[in-house]
N, C-alpha and C positions, 0 to 999 in steps of 0.2 A: 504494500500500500504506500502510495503515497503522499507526503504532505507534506501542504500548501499553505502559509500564513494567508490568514482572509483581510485581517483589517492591517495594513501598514501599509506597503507602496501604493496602494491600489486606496487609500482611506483619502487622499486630495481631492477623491473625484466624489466627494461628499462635503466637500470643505465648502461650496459656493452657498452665497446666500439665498432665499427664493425670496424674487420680487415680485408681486403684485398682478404686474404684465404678462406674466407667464400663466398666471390661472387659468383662460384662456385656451392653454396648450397642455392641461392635462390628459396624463393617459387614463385610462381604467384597464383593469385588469381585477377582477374576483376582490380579496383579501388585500390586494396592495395597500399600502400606506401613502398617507397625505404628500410627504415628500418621496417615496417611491416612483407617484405618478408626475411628481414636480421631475425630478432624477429625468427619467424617461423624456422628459418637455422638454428641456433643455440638451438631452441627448440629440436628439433628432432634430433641433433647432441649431446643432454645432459650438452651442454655448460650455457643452462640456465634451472630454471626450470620451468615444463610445467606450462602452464594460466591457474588457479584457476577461480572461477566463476565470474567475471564483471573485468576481465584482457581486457585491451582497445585494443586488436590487434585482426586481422583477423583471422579466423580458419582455421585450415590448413589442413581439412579434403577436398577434391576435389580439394588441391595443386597440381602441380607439380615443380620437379626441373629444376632449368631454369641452359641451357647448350650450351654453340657455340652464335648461331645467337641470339638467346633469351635472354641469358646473354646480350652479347651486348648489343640490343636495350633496356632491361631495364637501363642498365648503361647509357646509352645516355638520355634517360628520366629522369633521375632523376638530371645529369648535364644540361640537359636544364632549368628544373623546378628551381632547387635549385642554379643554378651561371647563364648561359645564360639571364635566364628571368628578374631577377631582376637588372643586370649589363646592357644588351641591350634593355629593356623597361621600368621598372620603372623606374632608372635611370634616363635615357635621359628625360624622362615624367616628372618628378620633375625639372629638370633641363630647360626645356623650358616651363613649364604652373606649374611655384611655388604655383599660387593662388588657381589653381584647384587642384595641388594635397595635399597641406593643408586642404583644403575642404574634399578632400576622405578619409586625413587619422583621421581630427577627427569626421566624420563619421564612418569609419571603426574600429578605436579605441573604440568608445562607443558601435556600433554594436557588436565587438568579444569582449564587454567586458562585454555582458549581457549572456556568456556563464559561469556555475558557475566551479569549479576548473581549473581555467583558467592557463596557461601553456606555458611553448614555444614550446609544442608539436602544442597545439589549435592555437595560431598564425601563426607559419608556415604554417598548414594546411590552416589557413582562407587568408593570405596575398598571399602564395604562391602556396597553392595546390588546393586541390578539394573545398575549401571556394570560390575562387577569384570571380569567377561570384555573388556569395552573397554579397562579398565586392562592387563589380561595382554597384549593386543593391542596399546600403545599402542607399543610401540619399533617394529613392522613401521607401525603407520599412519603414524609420525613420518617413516619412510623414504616410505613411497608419498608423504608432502607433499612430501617432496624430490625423488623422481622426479618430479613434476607442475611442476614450475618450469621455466618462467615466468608458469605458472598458478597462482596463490595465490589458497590456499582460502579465501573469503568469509566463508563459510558460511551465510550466506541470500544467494542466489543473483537476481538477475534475467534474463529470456531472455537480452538481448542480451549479458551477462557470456559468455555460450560461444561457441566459435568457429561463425562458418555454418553448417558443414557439421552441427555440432548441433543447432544451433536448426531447420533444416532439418528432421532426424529429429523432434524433437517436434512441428513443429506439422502435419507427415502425420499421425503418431499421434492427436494432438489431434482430426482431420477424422474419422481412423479412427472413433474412439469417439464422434465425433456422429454419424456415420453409422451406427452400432448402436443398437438400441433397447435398453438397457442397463434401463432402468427397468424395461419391459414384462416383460423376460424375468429381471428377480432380483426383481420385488416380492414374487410369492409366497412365494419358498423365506424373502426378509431376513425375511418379517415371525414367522418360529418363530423367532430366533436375534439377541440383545444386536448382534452384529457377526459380518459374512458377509466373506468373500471369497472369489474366485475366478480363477485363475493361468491365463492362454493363453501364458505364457511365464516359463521358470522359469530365470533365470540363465544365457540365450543359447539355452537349448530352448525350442521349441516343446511346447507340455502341449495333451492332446488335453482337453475338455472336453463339459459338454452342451449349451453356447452355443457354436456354430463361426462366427468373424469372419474370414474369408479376407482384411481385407486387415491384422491383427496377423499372420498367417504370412510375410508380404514378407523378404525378406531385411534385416536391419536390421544397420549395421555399429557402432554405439554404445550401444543399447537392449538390455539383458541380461534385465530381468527385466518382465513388463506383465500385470498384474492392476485388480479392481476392489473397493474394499473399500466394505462397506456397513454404515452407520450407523445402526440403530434408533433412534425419538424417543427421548430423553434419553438417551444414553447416550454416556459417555468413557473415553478410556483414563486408566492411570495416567501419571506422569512415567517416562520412559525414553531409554535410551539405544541406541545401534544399536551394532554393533561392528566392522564393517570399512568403511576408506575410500578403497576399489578405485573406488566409483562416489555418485554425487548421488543423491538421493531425489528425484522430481519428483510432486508429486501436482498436479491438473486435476479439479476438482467436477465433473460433469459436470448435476447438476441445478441452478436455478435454488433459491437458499433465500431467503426473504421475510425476515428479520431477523438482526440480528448475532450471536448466540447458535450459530453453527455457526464453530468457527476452531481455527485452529492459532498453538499457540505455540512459540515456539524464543527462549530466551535473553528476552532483554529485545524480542521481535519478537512482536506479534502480527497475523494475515494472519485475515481476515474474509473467508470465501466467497462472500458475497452481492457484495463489492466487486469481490476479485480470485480468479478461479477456478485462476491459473495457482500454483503455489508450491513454490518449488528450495531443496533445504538439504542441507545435510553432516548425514544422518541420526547418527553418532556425536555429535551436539549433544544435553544434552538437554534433550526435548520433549515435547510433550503435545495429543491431539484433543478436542476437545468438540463434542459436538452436543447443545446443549439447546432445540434447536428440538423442535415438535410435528411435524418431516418427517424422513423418512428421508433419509439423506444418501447419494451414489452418487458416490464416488469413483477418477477412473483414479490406479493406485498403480504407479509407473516406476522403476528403475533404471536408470542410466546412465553407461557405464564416463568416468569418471572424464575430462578433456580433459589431456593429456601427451606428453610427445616420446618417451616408451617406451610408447607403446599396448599395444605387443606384452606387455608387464610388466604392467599391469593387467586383460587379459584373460584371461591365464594368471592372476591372482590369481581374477577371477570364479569359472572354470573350477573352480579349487581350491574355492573355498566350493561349488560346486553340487554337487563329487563329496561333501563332507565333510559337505553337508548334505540329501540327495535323499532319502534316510528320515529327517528328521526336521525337517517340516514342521510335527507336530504339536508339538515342541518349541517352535520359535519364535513358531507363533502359536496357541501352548496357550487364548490366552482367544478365540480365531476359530472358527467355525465355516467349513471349509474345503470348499468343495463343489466336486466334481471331476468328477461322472457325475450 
């Protein structure tokens, strides 16, 4: 594997102020951030220059420019997010229950401080943006850390880091999905939709689908959740976070990609698909995909309960996320196109 500093040489092309006249020229893109889509405006205006390979912003390939009504409500979101919220809730919330919110924030402080090139971009995002639900989370994730000991969380992870009996289950999985033709059977539906995916297994259930893989129904005793997400040319997510840490993230490329331009970042880590197809992380990290290749990218997307001397305690947590969340798929992967039938 290897690795990439995210925020140092490549941190200037964040250093510009955003004026006023560029609102105008914002992008949209799903989840992007306020200055994300600014980023992107001034990309494409020549005002800054373009993101180089493990540049932390969204791609701006399936942007468009936000105009009239669209401008507006971005504007409005982003003065809610960034003044409203923290003026009319945290606030008030520190001000009437001091003891609880002392509590959250040195919880929240040790949690966003186990993110490595840590920043006041990664703060913001964690206190006030797409983080906050991890933050509200973070005194139950602090305790799952401690359930999981003498297992200490990495957080980028390599195979042999898990015990056999896990490594075991991924690299069946792994044969699984060479053994389906994965490409043949999602090329048509990927190529309508920025990013596809598709769940044969949803948090320890089996999901009935239009693609049937009899050997993802096996009975699996560590493998909660097995889907494939698909990548359109040029297309990324924004920087995010995940929010519970019952279980590891494992994603597995499953296509071959001709150049470096398709990777994942986490922290100061960057994992190149072309190199290593295999890559494990503490998805509450956060993180970020690119694919700015000219190929579609075909990824197996894994869950896997967590390695601990109370199994029993983090399967019972899975369980709780799948009931809490089985209608609201569309929630979390509000910018996915989720194909079921």
């Amino acid at each position: 594997m290897r690795f990439t500093p995210l925020f140092g040489c490549q941190s200037h092309l964040l250093r510009h102020s955003l004026d006023f006249s560029v609102l105008s020229r914002f992008c949209k893109d799903g989840d992007a951030s306020f200055e994300g889509g600014a980023t992107c405006a001034m990309a494409r205006s020549g005002w800054v220059s373009a993101p180089t390979v493990g540049a932390s912003f969204v791609s701006t390939t399936f942007a468009e420019v936000l105009t009239g009504r669209a401008l507006a409500v971005r504007v409005w979101k982003y003065t809610v997010r960034r003044v409203l919220f923290p003026l009319c809730v945290l606030a008030p919330f520190a001000y009437f229950f001091p003891k609880i919110a002392l509590f959250y924030a040195v919880c929240g402080a040790y949690d966003v401080g186990r993110n490595s090139a840590l920043n006041l971009s990664t703060l913001r995002r964690y206190f006030i943006g797409n983080g906050f639900q991890t933050w509200v989370l973070s005194p139950f994730n602090i305790l799952l850390d401690l359930l999981s000991l003498p297992y200490v969380n990495k957080g980028v992870y390599q195979l042999g880091d898990l015990p056999p009996a896990y490594q075991d289950e991924v690299k069946r999985l792994i044969q699984a999905a060479r053994d389906a033709n994965f490409v043949g059977q999602l090329e048509e539906a990927a190529k309508k939709y920025p990013r596809t995916m598709v769940f044969f297994r949803w948090y320890g259930v089996n999901k009935d689908t239009f693609f049937d893989v009899p050997a993802f129904r096996q009975p699996w005793k560590y493998i909660q959740t097995i889907g494939v997400s698909v990548f359109n040319k040029k297309v990324s997510t924004s920087l995010h976070f995940g929010f519970m840490r019952a279980s590891l993230r494992i994603l597995y490329n499953l296509n071959d990609m001709n150049d470096d331009s398709a990777y994942i970042v986490v922290g100061n880590t960057t994992s190149y698909w072309r190199e290593n197809k295999l890559f494990i992380f503490d998805d509450t990290l956060l993180h970020q995909s690119f694919n700015e290749t000219d190929q579609t990218r075909y990824c197996l997307f894994v869950d896997m309960a967590r390695p601990s001397p109370f199994p029993g305690v983090m399967h019972a947590v899975i369980s709780g996320v799948r009931f809490l969340t089985q209608g609201f798929k569309f929630i979390y992967y509000k910018n996915w196109k989720v194909i079921e039938r």
